[in-house]
MMTF fields as JSON, N, C-alpha, C and O atoms, coordinates in Angstrom:
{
  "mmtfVersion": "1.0.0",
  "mmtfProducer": "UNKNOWN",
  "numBonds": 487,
  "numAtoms": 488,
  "numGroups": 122,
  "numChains": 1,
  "numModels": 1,
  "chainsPerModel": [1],
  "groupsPerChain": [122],
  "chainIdList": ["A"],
  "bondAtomList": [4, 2, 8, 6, 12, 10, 16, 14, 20, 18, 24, 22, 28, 26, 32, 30, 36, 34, 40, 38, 44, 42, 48, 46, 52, 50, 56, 54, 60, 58, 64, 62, 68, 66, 72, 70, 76, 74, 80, 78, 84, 82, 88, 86, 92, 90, 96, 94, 100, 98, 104, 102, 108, 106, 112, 110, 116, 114, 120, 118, 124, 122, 128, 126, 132, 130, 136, 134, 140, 138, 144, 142, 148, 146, 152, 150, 156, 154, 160, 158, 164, 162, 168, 166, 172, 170, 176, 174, 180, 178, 184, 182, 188, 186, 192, 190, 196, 194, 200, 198, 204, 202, 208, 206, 212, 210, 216, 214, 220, 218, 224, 222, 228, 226, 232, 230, 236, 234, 240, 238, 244, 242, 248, 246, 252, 250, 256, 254, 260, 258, 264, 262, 268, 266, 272, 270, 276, 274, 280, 278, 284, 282, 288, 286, 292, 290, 296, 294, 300, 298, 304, 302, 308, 306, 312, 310, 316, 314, 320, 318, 324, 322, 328, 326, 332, 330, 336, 334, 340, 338, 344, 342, 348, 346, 352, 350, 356, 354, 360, 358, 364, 362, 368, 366, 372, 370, 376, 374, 380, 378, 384, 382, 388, 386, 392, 390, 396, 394, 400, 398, 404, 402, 408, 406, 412, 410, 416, 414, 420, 418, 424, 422, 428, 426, 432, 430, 436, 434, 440, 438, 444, 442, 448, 446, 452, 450, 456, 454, 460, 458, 464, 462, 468, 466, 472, 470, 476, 474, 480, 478, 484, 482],
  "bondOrderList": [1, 1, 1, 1, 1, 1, 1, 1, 1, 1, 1, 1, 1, 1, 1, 1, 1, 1, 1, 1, 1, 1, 1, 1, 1, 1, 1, 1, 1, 1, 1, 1, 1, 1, 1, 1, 1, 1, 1, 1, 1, 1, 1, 1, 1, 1, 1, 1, 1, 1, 1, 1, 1, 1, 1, 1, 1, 1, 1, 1, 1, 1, 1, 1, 1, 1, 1, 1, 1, 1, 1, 1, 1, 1, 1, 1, 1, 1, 1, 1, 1, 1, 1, 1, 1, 1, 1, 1, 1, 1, 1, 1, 1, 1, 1, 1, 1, 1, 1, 1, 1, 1, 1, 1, 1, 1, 1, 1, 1, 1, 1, 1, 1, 1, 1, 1, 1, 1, 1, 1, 1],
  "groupList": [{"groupName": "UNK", "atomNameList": ["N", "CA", "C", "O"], "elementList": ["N", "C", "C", "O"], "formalChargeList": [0, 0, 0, 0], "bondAtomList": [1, 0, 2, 1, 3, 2], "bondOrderList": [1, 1, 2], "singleLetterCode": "X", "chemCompType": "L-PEPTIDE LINKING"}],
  "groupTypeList": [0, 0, 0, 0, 0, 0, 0, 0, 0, 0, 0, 0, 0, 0, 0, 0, 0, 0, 0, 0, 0, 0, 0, 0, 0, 0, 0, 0, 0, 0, 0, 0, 0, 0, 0, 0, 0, 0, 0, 0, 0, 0, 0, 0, 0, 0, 0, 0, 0, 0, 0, 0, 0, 0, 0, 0, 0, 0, 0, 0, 0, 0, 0, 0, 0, 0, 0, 0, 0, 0, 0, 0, 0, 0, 0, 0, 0, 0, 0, 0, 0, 0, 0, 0, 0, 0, 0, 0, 0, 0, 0, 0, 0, 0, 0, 0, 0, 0, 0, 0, 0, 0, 0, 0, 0, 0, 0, 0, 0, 0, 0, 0, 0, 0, 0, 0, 0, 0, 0, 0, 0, 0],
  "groupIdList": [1, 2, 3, 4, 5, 6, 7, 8, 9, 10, 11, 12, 13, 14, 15, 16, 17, 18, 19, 20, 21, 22, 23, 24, 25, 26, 27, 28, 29, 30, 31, 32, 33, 34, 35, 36, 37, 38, 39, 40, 41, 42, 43, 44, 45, 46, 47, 48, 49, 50, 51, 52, 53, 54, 55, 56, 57, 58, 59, 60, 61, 62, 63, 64, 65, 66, 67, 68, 69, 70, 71, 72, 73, 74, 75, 76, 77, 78, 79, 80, 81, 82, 83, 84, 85, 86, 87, 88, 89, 90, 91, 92, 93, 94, 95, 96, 97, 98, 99, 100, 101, 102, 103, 104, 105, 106, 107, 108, 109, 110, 111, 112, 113, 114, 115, 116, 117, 118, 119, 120, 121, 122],
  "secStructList": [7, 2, 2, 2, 2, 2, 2, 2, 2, 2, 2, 2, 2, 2, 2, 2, 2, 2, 2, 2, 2, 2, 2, 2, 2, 2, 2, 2, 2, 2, 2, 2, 2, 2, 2, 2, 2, 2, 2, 2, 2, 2, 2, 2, 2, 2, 2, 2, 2, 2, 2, 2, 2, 2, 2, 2, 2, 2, 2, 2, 2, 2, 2, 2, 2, 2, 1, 1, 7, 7, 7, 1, 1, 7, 7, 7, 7, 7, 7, 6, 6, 1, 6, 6, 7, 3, 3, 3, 3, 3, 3, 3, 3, 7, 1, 1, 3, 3, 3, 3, 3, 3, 3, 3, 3, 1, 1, 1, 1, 3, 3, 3, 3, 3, 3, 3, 3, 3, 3, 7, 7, 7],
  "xCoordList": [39.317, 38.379, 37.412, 37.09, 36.975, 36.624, 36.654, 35.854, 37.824, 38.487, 38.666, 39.048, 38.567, 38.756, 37.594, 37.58, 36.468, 35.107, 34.687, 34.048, 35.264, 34.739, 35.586, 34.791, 36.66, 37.386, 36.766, 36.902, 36.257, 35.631, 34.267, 33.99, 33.24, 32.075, 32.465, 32.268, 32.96, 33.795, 34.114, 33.387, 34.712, 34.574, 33.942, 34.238, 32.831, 31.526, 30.995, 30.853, 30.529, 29.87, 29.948, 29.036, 31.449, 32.078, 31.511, 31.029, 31.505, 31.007, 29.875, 29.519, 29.007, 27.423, 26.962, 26.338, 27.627, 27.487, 27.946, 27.519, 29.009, 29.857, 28.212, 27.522, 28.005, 27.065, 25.68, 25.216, 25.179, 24.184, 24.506, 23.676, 25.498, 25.71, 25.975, 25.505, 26.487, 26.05, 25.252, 25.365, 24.326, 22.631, 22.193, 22.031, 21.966, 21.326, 21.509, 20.581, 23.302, 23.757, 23.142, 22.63, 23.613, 22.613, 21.06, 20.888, 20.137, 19.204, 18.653, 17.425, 19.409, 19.161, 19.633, 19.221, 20.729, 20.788, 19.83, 19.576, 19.561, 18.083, 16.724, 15.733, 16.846, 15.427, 15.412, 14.415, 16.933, 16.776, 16.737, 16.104, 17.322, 17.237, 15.536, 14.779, 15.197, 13.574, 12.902, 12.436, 12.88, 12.18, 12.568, 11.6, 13.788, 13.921, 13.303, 12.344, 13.671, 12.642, 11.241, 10.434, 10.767, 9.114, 8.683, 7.688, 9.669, 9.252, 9.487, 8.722, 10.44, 10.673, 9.067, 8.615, 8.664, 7.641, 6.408, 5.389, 6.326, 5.098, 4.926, 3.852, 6.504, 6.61, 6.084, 5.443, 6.275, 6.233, 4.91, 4.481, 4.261, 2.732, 2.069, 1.004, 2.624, 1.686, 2.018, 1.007, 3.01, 3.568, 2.273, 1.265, 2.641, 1.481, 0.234, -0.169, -0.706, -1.725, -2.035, -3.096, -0.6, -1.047, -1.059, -1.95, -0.062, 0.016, -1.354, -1.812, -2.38, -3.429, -4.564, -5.305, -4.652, -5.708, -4.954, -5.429, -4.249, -3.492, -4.405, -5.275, -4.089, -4.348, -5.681, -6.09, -6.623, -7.985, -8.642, -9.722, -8.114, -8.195, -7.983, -8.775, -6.864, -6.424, -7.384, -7.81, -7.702, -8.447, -9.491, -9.843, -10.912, -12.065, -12.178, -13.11, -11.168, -10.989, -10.979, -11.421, -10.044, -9.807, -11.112, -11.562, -11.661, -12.759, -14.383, -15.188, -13.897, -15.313, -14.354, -15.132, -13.5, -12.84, -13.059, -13.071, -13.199, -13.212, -14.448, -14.429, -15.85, -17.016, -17.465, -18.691, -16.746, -17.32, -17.12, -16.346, -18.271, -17.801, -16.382, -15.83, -15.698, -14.283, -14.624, -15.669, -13.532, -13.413, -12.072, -11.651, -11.228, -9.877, -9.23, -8.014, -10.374, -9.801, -11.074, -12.258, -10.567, -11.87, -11.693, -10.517, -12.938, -12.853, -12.863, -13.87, -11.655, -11.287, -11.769, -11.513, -12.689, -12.843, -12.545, -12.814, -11.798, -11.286, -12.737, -13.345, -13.184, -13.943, -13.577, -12.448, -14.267, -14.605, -13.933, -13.282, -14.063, -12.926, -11.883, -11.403, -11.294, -9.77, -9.342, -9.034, -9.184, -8.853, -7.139, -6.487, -6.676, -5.308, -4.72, -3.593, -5.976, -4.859, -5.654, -6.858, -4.772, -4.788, -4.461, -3.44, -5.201, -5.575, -5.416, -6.271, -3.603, -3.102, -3.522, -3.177, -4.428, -5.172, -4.389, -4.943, -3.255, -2.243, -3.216, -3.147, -4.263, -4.5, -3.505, -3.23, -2.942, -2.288, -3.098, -3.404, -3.463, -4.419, -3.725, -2.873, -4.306, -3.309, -4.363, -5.24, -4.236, -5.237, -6.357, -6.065, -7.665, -8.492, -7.878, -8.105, -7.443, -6.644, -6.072, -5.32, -6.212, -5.734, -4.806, -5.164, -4.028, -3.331, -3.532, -3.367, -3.957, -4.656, -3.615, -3.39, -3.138, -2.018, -2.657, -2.934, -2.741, -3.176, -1.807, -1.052, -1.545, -0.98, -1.244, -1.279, -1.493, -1.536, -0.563, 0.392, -0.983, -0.332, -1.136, -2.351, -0.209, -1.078, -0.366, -0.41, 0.038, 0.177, 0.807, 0.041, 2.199, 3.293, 3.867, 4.499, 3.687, 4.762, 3.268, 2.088, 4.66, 4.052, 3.853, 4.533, 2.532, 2.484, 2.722, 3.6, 1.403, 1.141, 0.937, -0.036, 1.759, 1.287, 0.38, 0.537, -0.722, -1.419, -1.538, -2.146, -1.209, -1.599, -2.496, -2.58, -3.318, -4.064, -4.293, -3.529, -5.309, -5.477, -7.111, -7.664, -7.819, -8.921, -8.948, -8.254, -9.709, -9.492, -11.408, -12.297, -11.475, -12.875, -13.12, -12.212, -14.366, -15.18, -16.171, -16.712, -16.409, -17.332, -17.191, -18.176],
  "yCoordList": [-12.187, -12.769, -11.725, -11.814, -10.869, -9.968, -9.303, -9.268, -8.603, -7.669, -8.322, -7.695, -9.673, -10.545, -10.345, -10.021, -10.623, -10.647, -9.202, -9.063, -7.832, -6.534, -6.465, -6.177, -6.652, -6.283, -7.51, -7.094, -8.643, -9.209, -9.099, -9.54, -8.584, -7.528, -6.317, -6.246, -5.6, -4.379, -5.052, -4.518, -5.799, -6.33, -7.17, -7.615, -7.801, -8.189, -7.047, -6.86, -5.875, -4.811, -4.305, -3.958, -4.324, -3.754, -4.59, -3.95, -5.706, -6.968, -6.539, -6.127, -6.522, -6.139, -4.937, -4.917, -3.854, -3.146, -2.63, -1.878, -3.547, -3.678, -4.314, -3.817, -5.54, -6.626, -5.897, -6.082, -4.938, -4.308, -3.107, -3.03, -2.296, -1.589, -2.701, -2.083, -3.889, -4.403, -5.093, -5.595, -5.143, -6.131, -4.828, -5.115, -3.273, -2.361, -1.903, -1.506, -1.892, -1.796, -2.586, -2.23, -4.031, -5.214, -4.743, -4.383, -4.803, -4.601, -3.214, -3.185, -1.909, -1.164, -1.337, -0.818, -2.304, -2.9, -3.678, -3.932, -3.845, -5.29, -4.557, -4.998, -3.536, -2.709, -1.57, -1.335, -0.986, -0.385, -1.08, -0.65, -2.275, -3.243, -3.594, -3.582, -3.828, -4.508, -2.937, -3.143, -2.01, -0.736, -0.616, -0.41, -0.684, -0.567, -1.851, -1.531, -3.069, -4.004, -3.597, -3.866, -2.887, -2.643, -1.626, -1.728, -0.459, 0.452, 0.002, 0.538, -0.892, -1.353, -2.448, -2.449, -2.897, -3.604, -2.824, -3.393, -1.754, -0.893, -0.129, 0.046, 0.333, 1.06, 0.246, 0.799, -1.346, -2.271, -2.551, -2.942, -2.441, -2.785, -1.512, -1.614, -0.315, 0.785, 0.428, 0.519, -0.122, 0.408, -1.061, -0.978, -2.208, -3.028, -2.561, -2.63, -1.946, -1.499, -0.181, 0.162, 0.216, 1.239, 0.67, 0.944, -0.119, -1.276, -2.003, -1.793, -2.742, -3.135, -2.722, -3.397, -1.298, -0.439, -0.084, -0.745, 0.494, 1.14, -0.085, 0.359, -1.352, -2.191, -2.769, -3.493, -2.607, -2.58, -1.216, -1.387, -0.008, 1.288, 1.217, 1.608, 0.686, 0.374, -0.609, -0.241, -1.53, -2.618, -2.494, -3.018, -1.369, -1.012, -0.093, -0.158, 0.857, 1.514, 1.104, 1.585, -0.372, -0.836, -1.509, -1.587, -2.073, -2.712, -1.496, -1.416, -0.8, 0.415, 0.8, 0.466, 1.153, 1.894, 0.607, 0.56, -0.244, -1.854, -1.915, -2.086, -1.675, -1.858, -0.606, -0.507, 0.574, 2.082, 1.204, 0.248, 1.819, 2.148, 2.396, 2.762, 2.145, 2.378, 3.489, 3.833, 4.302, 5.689, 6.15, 5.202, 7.481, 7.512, 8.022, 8.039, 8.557, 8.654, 8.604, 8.416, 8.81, 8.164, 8.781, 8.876, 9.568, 9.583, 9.246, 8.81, 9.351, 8.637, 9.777, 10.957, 8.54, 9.741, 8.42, 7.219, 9.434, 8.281, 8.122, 9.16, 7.055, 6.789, 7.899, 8.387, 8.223, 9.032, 8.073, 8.522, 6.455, 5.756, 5.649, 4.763, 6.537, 6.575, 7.745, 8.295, 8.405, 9.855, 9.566, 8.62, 10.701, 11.136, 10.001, 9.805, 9.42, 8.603, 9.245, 9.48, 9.397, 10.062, 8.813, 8.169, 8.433, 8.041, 8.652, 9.303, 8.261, 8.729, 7.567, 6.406, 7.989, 7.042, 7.434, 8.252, 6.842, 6.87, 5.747, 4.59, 6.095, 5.972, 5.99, 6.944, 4.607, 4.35, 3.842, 2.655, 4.791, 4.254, 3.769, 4.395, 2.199, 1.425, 1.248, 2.087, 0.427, -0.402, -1.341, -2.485, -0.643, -0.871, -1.655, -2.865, -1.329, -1.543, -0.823, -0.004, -0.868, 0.601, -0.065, -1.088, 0.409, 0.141, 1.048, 2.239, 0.622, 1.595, 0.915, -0.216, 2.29, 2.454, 3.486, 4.685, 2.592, 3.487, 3.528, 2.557, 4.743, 4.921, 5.902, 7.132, 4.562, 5.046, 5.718, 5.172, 6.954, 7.703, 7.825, 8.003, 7.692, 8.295, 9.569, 9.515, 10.275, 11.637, 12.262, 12.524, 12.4, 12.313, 11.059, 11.088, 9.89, 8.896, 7.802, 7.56, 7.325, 6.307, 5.138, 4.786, 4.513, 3.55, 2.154, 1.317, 2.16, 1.304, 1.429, 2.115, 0.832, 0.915, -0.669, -1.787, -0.179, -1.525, -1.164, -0.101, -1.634, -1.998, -3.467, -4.46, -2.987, -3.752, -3.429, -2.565, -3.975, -3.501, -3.617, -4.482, -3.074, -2.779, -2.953, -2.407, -3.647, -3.988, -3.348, -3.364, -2.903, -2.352, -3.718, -4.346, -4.302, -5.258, -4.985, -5.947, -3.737, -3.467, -3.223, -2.984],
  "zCoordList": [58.007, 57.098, 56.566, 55.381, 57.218, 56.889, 55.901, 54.966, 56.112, 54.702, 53.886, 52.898, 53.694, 52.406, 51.555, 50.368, 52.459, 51.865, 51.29, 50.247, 52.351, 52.073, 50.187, 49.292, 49.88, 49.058, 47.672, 46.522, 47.822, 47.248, 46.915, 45.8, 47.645, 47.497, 46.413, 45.2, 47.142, 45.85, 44.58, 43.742, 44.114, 42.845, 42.512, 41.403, 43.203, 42.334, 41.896, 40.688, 43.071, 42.48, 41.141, 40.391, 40.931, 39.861, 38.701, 37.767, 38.644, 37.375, 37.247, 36.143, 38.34, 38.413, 37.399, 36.338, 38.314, 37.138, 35.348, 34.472, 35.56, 33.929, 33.21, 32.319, 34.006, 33.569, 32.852, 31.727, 34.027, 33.824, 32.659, 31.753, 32.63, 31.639, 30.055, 29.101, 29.661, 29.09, 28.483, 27.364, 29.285, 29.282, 28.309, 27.123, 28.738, 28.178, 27.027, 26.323, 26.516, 25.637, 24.131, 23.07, 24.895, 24.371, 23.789, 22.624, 24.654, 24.376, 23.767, 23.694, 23.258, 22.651, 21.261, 20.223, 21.502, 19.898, 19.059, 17.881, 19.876, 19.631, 19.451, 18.869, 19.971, 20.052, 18.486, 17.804, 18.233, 17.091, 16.144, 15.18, 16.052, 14.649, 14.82, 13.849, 15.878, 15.711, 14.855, 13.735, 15.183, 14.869, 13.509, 12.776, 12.863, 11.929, 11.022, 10.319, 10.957, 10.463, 10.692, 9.802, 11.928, 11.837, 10.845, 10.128, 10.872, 9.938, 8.284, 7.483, 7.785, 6.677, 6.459, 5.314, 7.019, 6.816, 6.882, 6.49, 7.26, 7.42, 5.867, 5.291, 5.287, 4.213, 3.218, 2.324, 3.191, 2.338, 2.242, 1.156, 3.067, 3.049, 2.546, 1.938, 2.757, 1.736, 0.902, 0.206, 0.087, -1.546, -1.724, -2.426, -0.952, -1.548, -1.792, -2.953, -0.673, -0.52, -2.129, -2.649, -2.454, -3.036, -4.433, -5.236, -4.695, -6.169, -5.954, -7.078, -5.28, -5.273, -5.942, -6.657, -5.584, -5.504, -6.861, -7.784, -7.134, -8.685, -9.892, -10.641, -9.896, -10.5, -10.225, -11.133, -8.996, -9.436, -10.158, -10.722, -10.172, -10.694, -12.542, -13.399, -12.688, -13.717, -14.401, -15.496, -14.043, -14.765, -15.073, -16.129, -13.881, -14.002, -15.086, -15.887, -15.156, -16.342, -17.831, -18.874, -17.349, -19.137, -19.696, -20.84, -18.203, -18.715, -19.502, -20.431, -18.173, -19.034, -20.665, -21.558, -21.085, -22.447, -23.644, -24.874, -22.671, -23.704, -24.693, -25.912, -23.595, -23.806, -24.135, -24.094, -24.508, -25.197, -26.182, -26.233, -27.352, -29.31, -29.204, -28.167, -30.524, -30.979, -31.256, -31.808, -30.794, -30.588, -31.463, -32.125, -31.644, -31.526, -30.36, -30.174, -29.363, -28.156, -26.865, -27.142, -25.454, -24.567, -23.573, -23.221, -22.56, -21.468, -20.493, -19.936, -19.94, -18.611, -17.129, -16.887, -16.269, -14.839, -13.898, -13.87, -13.13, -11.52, -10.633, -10.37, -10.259, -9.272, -7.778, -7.828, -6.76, -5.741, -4.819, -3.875, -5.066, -4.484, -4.25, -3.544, -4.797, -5.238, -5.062, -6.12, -4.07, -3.679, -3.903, -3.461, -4.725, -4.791, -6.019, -6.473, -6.281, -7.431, -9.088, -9.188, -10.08, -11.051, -12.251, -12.012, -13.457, -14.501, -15.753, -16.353, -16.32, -17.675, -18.705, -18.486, -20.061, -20.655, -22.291, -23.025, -22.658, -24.061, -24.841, -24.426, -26.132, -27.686, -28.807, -29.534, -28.83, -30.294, -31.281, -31.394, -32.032, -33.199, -34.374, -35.004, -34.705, -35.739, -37.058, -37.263, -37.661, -38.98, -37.9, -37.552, -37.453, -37.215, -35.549, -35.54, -34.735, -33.537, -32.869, -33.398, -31.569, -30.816, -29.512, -28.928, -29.296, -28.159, -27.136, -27.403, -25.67, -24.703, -23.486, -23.056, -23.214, -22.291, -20.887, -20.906, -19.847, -18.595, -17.781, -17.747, -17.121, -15.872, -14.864, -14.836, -13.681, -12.752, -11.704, -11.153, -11.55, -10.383, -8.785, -8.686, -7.602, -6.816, -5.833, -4.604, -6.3, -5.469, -7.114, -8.041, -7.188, -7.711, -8.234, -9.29, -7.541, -7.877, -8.607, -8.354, -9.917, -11.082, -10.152, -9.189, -10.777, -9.553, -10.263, -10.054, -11.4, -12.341, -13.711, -14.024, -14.827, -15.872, -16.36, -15.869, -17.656, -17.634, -19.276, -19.408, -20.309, -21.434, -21.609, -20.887, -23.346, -23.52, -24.881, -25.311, -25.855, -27.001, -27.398, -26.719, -28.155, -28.637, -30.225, -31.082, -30.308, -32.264, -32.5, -31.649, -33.802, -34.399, -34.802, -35.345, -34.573, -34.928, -36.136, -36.683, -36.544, -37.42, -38.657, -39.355]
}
């Protein structure tokens, strides 16, 4: 009876550890897919964070170029708020109407464009 049991021990062991080498297997699959969804959601929240800020940047701008005199062209300065983001300000001058084209950059990469238009009242 003995040796029945010793030789039946020996191949549980064996399951045990198949078992355990599959539990880990398992769970490193589970652990790189989670990391990768974490880092895809981390990337996604800068580009938000950075489209946010692009488009309150953008808008404070259109609003100050709105309320200058009609000009044929305008100076644009980035707020001290806005480190690394850069303010391209395109003047299409028409028959008393201007089309004002901002884009925002923040390093290198285009972030936001924002058109609008300006008509002479006077």
């Amino acid at each position: 009876m003995l040796a029945g049991t010793s030789n039946k021990m020996k191949s549980e062991k064996g399951i045990s550890l198949l078992e355990v080498i599959l539990a880990l297997a398992l769970l490193g699959i589970i652990s790189a897919s989670f990391l990768g969804g974490l880092a895809t959601t981390s990337t996604a929240r800068v580009t938000a964070d950075e489209r946010a800020s692009a488009k309150i940047l953008a808008e404070g701008l259109m609003d100050t170029i709105k309320k200058d005199p009609y000009r044929t062209s305008y100076n644009v300065t980035v707020p001290e708020e806005f480190p690394g983001y850069s303010a391209n300000l395109t003047v299409t001058n028409g028959n008393n109407i201007q089309e004002l084209t901002f884009l925002i950059k923040h390093g290198n990469r285009d972030i936001l464009t924002l058109e609008s238009y300006k008509v002479n009242r006077s």
